[in-house]
PyMOL Python script that loads the backbone (N, CA, C, O; Angstrom):
from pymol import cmd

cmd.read_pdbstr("""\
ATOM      1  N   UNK A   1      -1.501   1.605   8.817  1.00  0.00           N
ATOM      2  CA  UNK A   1      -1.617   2.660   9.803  1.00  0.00           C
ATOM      3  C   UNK A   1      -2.638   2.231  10.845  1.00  0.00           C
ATOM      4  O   UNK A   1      -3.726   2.805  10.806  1.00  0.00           O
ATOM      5  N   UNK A   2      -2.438   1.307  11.765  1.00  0.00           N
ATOM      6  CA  UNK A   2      -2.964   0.751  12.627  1.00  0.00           C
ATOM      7  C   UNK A   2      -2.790   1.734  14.357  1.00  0.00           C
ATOM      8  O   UNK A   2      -1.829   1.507  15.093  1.00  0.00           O
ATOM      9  N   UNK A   3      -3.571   2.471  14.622  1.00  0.00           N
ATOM     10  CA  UNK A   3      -3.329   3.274  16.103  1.00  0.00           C
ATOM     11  C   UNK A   3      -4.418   2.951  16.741  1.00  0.00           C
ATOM     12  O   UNK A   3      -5.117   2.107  16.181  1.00  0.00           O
ATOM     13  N   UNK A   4      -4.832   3.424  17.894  1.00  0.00           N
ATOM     14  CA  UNK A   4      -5.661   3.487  18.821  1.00  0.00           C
ATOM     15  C   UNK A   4      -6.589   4.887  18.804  1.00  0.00           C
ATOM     16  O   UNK A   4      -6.366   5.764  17.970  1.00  0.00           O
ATOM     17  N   UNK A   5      -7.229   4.959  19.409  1.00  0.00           N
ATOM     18  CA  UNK A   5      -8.169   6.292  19.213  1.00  0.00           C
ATOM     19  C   UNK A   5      -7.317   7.028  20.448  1.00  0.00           C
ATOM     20  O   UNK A   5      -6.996   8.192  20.207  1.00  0.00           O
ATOM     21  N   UNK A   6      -6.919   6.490  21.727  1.00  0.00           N
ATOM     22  CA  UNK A   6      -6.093   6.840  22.420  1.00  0.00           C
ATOM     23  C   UNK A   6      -4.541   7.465  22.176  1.00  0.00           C
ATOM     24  O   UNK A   6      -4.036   8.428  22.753  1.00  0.00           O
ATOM     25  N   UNK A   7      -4.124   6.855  21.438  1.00  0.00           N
ATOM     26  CA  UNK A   7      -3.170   7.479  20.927  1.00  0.00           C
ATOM     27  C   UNK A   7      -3.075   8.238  19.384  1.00  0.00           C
ATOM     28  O   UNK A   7      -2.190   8.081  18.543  1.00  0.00           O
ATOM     29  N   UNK A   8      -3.757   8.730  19.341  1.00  0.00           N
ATOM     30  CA  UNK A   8      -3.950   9.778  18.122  1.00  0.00           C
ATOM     31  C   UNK A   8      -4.787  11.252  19.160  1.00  0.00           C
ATOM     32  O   UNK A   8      -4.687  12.362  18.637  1.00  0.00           O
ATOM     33  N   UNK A   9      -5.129  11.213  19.785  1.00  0.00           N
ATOM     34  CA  UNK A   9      -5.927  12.086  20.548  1.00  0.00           C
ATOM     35  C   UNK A   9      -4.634  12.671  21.262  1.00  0.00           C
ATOM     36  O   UNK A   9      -4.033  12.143  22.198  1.00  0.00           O
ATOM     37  N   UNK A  10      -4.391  13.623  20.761  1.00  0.00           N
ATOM     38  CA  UNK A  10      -3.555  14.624  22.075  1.00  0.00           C
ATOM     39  C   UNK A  10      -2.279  14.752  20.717  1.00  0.00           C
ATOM     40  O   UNK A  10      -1.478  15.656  20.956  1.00  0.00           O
ATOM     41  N   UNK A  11      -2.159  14.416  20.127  1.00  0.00           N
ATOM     42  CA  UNK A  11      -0.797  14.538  18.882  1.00  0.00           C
ATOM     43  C   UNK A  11      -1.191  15.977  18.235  1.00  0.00           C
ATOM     44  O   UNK A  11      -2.266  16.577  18.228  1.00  0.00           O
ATOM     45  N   UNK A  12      -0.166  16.243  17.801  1.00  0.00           N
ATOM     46  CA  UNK A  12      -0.043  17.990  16.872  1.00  0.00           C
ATOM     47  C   UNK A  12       0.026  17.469  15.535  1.00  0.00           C
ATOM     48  O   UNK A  12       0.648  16.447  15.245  1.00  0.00           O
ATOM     49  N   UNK A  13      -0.735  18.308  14.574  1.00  0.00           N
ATOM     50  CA  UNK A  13      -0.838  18.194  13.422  1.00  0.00           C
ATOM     51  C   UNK A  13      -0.061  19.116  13.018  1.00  0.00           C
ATOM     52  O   UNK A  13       0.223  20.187  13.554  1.00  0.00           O
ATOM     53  N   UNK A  14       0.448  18.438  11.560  1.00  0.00           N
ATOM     54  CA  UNK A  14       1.343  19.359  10.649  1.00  0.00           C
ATOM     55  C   UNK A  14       0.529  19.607   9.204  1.00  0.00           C
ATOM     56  O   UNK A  14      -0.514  19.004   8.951  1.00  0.00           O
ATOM     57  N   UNK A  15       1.185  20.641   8.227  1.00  0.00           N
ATOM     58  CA  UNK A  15       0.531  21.012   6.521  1.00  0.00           C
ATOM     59  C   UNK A  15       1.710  20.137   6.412  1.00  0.00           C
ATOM     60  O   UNK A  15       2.634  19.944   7.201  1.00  0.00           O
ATOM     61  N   UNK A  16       1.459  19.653   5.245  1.00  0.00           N
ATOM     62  CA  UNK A  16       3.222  19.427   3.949  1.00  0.00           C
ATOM     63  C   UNK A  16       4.075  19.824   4.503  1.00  0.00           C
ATOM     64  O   UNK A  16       5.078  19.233   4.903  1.00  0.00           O
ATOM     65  N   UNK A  17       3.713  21.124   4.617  1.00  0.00           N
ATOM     66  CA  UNK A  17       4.981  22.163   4.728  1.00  0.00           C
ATOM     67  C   UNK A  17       5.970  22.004   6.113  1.00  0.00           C
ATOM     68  O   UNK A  17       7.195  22.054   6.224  1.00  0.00           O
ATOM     69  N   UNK A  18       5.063  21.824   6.955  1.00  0.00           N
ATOM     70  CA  UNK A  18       5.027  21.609   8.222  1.00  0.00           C
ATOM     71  C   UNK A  18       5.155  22.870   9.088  1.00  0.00           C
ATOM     72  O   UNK A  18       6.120  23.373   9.662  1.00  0.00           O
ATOM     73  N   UNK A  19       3.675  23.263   8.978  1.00  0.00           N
ATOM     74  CA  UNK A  19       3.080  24.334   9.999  1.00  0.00           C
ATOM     75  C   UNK A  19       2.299  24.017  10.920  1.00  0.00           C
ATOM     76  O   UNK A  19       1.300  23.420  10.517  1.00  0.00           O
ATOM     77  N   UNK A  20       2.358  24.180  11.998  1.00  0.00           N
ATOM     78  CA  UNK A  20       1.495  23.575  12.706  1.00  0.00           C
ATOM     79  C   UNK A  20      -0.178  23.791  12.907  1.00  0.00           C
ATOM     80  O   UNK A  20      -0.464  24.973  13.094  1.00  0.00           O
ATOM     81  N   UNK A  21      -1.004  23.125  12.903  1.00  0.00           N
ATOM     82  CA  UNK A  21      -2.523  23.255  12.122  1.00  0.00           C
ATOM     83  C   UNK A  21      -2.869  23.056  14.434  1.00  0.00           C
ATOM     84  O   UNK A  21      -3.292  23.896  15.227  1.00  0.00           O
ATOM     85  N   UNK A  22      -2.653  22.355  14.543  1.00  0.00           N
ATOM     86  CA  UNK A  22      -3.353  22.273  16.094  1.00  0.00           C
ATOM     87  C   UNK A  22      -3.247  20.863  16.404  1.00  0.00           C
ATOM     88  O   UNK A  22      -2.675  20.082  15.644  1.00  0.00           O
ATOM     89  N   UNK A  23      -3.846  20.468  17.631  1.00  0.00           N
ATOM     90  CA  UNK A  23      -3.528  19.171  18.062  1.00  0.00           C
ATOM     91  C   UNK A  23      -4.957  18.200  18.021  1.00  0.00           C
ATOM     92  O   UNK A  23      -6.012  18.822  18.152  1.00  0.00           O
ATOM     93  N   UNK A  24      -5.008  17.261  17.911  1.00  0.00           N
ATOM     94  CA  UNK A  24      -6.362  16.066  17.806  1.00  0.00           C
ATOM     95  C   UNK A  24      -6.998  16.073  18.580  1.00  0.00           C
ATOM     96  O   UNK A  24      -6.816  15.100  19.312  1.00  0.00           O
ATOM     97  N   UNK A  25      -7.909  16.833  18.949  1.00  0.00           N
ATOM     98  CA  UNK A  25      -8.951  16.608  19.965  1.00  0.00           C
ATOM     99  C   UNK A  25      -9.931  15.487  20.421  1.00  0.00           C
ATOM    100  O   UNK A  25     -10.322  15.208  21.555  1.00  0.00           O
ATOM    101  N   UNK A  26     -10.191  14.973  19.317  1.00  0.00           N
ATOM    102  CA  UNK A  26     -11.274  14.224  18.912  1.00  0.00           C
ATOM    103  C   UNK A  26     -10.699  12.984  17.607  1.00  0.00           C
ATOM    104  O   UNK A  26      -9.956  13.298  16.677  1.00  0.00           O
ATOM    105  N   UNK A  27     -11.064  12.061  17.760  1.00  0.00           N
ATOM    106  CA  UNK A  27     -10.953  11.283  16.156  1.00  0.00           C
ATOM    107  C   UNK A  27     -12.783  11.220  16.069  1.00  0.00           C
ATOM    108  O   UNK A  27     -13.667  11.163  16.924  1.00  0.00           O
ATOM    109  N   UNK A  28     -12.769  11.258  14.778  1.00  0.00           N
ATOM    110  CA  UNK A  28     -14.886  11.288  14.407  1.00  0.00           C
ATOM    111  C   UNK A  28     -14.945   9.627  13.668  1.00  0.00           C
ATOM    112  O   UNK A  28     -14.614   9.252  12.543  1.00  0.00           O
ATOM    113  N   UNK A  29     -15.322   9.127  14.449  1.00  0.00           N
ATOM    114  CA  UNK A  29     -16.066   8.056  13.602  1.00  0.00           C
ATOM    115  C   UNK A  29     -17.034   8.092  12.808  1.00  0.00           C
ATOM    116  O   UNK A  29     -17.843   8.944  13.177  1.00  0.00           O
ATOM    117  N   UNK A  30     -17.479   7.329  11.461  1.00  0.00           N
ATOM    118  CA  UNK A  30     -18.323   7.098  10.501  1.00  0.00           C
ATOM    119  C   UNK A  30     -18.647   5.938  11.305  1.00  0.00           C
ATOM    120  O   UNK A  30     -17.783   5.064  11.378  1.00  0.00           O
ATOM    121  N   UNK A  31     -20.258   5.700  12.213  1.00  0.00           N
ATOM    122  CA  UNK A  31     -20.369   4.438  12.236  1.00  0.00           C
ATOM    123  C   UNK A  31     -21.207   3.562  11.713  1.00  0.00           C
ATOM    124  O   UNK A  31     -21.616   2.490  12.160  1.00  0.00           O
ATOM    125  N   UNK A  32     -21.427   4.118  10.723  1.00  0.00           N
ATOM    126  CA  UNK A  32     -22.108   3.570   9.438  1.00  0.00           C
ATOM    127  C   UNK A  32     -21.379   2.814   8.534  1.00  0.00           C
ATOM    128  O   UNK A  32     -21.890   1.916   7.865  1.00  0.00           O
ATOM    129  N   UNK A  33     -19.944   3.203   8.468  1.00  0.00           N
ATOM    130  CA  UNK A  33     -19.080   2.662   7.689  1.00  0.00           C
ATOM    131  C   UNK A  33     -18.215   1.951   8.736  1.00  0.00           C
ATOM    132  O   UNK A  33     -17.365   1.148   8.348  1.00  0.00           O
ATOM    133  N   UNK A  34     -18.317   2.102   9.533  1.00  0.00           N
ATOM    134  CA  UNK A  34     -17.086   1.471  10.985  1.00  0.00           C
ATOM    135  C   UNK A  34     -15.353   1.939  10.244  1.00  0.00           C
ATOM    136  O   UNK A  34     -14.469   1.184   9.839  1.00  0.00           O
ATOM    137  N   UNK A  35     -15.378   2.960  10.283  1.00  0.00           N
ATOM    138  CA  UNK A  35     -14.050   3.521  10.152  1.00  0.00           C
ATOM    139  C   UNK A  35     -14.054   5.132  10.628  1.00  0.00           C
ATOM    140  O   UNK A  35     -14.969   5.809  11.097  1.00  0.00           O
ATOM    141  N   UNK A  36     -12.950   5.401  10.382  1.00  0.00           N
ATOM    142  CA  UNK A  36     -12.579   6.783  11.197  1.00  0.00           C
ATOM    143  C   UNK A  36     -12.906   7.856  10.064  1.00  0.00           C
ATOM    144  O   UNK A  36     -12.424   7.734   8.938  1.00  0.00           O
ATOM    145  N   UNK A  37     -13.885   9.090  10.468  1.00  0.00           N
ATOM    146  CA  UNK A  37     -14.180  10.024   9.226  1.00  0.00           C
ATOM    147  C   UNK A  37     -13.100  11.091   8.936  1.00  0.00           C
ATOM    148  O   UNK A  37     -12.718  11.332   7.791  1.00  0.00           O
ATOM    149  N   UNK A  38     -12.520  11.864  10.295  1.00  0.00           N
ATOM    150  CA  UNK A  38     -11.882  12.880  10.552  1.00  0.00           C
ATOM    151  C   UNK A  38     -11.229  12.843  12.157  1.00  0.00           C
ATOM    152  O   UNK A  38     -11.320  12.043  13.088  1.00  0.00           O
ATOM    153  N   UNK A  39     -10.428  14.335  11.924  1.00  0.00           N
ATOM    154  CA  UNK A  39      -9.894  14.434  13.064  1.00  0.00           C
ATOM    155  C   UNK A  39     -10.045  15.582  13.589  1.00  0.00           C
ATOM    156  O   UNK A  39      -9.296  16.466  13.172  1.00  0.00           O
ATOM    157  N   UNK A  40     -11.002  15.912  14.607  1.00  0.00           N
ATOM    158  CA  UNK A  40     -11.734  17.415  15.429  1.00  0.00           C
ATOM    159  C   UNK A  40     -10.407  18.110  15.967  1.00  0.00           C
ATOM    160  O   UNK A  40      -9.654  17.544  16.759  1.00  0.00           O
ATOM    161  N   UNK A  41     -10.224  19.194  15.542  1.00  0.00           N
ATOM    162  CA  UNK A  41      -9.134  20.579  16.107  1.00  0.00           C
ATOM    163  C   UNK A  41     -10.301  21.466  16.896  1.00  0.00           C
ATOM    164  O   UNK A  41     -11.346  21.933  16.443  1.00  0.00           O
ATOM    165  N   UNK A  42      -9.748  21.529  18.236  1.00  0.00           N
ATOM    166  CA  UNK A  42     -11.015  22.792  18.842  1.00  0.00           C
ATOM    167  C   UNK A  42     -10.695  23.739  18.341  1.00  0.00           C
ATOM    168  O   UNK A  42     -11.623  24.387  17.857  1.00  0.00           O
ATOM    169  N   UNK A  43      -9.189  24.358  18.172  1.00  0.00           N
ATOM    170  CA  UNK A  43      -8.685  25.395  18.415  1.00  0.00           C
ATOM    171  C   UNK A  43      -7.412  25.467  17.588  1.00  0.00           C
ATOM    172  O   UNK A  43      -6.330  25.366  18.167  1.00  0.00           O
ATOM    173  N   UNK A  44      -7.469  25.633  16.293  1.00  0.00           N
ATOM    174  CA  UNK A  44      -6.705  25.725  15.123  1.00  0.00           C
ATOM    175  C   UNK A  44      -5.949  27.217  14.867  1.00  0.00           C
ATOM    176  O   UNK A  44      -6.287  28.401  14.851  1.00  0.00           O
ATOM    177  N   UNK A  45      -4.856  26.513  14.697  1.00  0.00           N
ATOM    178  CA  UNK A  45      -3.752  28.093  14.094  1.00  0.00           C
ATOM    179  C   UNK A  45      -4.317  29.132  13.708  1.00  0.00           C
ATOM    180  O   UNK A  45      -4.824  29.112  12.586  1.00  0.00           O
ATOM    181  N   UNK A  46      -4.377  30.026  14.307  1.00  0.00           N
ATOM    182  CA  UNK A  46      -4.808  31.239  13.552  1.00  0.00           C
ATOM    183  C   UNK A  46      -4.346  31.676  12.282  1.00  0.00           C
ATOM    184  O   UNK A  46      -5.057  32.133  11.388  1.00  0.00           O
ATOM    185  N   UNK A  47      -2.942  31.488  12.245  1.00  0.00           N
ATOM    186  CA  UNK A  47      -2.293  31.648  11.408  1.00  0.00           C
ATOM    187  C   UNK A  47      -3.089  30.736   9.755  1.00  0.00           C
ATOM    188  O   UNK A  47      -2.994  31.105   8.584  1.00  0.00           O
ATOM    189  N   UNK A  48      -3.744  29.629  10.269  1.00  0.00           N
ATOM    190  CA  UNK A  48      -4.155  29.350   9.183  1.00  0.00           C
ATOM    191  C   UNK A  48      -6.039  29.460   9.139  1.00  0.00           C
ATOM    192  O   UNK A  48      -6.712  29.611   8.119  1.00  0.00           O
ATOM    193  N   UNK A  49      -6.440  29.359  10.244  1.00  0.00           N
ATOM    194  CA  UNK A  49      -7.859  29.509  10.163  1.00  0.00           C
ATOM    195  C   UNK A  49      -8.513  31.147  10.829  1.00  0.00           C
ATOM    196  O   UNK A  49      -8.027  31.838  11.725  1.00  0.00           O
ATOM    197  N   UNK A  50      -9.417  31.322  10.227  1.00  0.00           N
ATOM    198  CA  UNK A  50      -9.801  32.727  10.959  1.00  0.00           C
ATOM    199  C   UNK A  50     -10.457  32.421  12.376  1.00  0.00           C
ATOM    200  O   UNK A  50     -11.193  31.463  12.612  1.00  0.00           O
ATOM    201  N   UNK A  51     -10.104  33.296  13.178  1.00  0.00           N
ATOM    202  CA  UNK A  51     -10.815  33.130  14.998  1.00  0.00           C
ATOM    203  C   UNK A  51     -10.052  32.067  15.544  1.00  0.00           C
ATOM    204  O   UNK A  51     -10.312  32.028  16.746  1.00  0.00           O
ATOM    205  N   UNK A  52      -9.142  31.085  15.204  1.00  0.00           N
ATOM    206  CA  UNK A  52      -8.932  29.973  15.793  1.00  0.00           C
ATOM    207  C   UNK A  52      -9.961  28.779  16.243  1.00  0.00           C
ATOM    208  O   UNK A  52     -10.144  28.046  17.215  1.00  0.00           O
ATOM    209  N   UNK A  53     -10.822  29.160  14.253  1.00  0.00           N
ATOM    210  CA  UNK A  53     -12.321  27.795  14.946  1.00  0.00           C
ATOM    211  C   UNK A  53     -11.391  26.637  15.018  1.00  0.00           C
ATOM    212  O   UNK A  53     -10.229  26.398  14.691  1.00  0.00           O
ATOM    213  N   UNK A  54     -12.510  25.939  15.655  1.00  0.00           N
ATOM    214  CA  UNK A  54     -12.729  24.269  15.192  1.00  0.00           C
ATOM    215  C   UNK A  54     -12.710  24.405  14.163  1.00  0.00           C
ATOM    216  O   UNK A  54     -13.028  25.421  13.545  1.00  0.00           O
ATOM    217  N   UNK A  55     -12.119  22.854  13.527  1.00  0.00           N
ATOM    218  CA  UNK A  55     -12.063  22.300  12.166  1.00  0.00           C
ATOM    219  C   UNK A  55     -12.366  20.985  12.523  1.00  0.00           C
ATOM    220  O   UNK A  55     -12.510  20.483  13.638  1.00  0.00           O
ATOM    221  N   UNK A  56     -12.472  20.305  10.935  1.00  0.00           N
ATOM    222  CA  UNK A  56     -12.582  18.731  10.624  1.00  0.00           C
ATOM    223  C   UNK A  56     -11.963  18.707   9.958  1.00  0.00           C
ATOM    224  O   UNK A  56     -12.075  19.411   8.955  1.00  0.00           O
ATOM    225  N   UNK A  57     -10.919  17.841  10.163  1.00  0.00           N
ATOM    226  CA  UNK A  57      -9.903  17.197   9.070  1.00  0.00           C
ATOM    227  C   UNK A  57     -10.161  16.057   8.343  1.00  0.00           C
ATOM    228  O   UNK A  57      -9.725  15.015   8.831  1.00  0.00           O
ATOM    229  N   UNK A  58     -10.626  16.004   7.531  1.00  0.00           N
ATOM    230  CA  UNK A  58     -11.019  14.435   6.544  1.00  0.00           C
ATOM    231  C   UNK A  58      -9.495  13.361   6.402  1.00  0.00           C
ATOM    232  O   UNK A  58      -8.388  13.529   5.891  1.00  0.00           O
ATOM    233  N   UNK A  59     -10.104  12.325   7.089  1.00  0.00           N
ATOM    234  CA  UNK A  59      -9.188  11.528   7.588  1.00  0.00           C
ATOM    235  C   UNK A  59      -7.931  11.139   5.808  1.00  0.00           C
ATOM    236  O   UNK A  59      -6.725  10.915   5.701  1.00  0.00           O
ATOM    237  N   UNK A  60      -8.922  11.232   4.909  1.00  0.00           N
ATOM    238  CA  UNK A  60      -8.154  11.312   4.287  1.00  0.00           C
ATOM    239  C   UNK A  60      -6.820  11.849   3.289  1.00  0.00           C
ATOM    240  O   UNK A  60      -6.313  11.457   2.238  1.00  0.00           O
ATOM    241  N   UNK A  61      -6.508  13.272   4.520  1.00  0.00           N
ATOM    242  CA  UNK A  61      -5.600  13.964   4.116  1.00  0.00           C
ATOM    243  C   UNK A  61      -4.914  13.916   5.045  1.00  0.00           C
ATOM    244  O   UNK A  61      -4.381  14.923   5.510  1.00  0.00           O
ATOM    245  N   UNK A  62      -4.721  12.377   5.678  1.00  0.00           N
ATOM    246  CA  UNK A  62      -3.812  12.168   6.686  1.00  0.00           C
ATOM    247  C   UNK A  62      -2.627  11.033   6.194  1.00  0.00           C
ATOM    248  O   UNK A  62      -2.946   9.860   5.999  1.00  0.00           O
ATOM    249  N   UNK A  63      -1.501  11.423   6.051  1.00  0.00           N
ATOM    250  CA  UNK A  63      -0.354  11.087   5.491  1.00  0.00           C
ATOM    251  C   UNK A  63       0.327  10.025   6.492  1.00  0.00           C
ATOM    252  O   UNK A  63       0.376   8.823   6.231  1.00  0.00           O
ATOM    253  N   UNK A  64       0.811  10.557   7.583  1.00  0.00           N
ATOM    254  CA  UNK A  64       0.835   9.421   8.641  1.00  0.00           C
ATOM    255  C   UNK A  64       0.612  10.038  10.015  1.00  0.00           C
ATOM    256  O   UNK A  64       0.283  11.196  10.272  1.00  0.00           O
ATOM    257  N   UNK A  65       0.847   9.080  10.801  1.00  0.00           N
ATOM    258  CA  UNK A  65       0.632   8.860  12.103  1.00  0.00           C
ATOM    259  C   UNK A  65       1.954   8.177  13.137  1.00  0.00           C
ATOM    260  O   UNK A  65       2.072   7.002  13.484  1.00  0.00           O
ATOM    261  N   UNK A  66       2.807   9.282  13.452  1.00  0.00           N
ATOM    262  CA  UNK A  66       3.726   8.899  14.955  1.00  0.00           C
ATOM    263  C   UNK A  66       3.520   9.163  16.205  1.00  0.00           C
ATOM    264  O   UNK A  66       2.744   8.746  17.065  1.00  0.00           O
ATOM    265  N   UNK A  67       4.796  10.340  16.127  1.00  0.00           N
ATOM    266  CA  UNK A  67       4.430  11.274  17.638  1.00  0.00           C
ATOM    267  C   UNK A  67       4.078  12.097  17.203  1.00  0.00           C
ATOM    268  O   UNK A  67       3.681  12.798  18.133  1.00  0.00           O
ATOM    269  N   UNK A  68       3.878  12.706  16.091  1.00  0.00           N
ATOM    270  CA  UNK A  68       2.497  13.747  15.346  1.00  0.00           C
ATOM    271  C   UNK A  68       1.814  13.432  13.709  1.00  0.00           C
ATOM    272  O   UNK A  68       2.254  12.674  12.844  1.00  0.00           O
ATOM    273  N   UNK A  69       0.855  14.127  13.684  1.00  0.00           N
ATOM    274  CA  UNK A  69       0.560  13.543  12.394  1.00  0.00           C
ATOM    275  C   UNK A  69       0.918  14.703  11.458  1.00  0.00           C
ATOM    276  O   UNK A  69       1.050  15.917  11.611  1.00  0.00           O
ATOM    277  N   UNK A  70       1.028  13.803  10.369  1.00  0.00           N
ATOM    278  CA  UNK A  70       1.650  14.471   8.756  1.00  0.00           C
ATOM    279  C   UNK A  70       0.293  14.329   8.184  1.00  0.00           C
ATOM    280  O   UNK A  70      -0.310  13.263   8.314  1.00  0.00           O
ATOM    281  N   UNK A  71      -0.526  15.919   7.197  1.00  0.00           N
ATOM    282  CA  UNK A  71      -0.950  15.853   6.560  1.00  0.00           C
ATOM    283  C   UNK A  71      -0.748  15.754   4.820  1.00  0.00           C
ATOM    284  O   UNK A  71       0.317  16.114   4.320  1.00  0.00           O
ATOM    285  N   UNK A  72      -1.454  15.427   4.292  1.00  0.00           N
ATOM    286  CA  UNK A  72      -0.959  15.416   2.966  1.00  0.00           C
ATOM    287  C   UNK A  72      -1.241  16.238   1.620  1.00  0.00           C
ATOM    288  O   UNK A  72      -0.840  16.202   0.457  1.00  0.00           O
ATOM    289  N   UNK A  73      -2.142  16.999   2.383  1.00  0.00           N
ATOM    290  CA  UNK A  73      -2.751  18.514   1.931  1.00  0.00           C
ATOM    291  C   UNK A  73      -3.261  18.956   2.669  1.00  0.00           C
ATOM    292  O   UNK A  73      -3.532  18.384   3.724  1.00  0.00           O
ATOM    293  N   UNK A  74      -3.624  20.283   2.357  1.00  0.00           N
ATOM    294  CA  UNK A  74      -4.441  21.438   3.209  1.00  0.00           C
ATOM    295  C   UNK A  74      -4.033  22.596   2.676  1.00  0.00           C
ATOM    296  O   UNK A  74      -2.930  22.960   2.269  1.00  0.00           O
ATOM    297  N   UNK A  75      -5.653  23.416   2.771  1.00  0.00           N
ATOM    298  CA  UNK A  75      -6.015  24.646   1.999  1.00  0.00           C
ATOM    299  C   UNK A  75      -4.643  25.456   1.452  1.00  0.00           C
ATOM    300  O   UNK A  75      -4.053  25.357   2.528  1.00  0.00           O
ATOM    301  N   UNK A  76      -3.836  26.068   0.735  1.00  0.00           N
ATOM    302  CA  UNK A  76      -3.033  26.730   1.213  1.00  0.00           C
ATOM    303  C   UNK A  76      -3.648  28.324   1.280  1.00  0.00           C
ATOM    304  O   UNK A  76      -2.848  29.249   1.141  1.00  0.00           O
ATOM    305  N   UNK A  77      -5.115  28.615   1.501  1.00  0.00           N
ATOM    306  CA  UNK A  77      -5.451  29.803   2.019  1.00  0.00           C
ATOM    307  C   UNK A  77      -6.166  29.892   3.045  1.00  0.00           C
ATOM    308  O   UNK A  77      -7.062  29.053   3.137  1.00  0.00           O
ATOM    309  N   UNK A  78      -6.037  30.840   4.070  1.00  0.00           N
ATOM    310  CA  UNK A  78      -6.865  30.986   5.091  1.00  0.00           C
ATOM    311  C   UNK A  78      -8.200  30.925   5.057  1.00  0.00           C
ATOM    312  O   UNK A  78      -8.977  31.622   4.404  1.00  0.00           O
ATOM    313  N   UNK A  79      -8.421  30.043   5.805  1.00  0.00           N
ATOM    314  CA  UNK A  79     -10.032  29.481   5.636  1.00  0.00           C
ATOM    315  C   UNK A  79     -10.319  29.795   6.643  1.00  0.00           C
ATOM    316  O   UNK A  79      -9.607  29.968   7.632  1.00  0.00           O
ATOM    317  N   UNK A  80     -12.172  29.986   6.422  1.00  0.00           N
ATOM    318  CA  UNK A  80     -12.951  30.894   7.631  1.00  0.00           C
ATOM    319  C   UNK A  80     -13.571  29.392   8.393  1.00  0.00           C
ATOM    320  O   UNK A  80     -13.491  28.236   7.977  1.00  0.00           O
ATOM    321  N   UNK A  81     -14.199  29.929   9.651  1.00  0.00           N
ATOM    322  CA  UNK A  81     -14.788  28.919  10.387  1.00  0.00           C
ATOM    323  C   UNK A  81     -16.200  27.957   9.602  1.00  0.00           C
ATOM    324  O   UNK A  81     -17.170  28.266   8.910  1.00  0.00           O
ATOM    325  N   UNK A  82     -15.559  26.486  10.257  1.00  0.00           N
ATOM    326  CA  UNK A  82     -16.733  25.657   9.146  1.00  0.00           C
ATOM    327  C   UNK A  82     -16.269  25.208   7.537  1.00  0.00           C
ATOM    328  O   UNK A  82     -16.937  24.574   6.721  1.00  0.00           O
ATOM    329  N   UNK A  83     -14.875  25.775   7.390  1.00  0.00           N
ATOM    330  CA  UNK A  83     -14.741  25.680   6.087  1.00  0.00           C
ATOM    331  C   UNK A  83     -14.423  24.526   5.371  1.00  0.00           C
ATOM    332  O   UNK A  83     -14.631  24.396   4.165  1.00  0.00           O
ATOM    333  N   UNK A  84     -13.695  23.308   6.430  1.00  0.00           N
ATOM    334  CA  UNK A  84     -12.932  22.580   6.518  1.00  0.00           C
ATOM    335  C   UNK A  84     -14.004  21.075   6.723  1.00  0.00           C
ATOM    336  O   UNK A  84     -13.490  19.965   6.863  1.00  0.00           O
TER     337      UNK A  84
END
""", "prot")
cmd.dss("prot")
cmd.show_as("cartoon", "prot")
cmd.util.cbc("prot")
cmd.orient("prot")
């Protein structure tokens, strides 16, 4: 799973299920580790987060990467802001 930080930035995220969670705002680097930590949502589904916070997606519940990304879990309950 080789991308660009450019092209992961602006893609829509999906659950399993495939609901839509919001689009990549941000990729977060670890640069302590020189790899990618997460992926910043300003403005997440209501439907799944309360208020439509920001989230962090831990890069490692990222399944793949096309013209959107597939997660490979996520909460299946509504989570409050910060939860993530």
């Amino acid at each position: 799973m080789l991308e660009t930080v450019n092209n992961i930035k602006g893609l829509e995220i999906y659950t399993p299920t495939g609901i839509f969670v919001g689009v990549a705002d941000e990729v977060l680097i670890d640069i302590s580790k020189m790899g990618i930590y997460g992926l910043f949502v300003a403005d997440a589904n209501p439907a799944l987060v309360d208020e439509s916070a920001s989230i962090s997606i831990p890069i490692r519940w990222v399944q793949s990467v096309g013209d959107i990304i597939i997660l490979n879990r996520f909460p299946n309950e509504r989570i409050g802001p910060g939860s993530v």
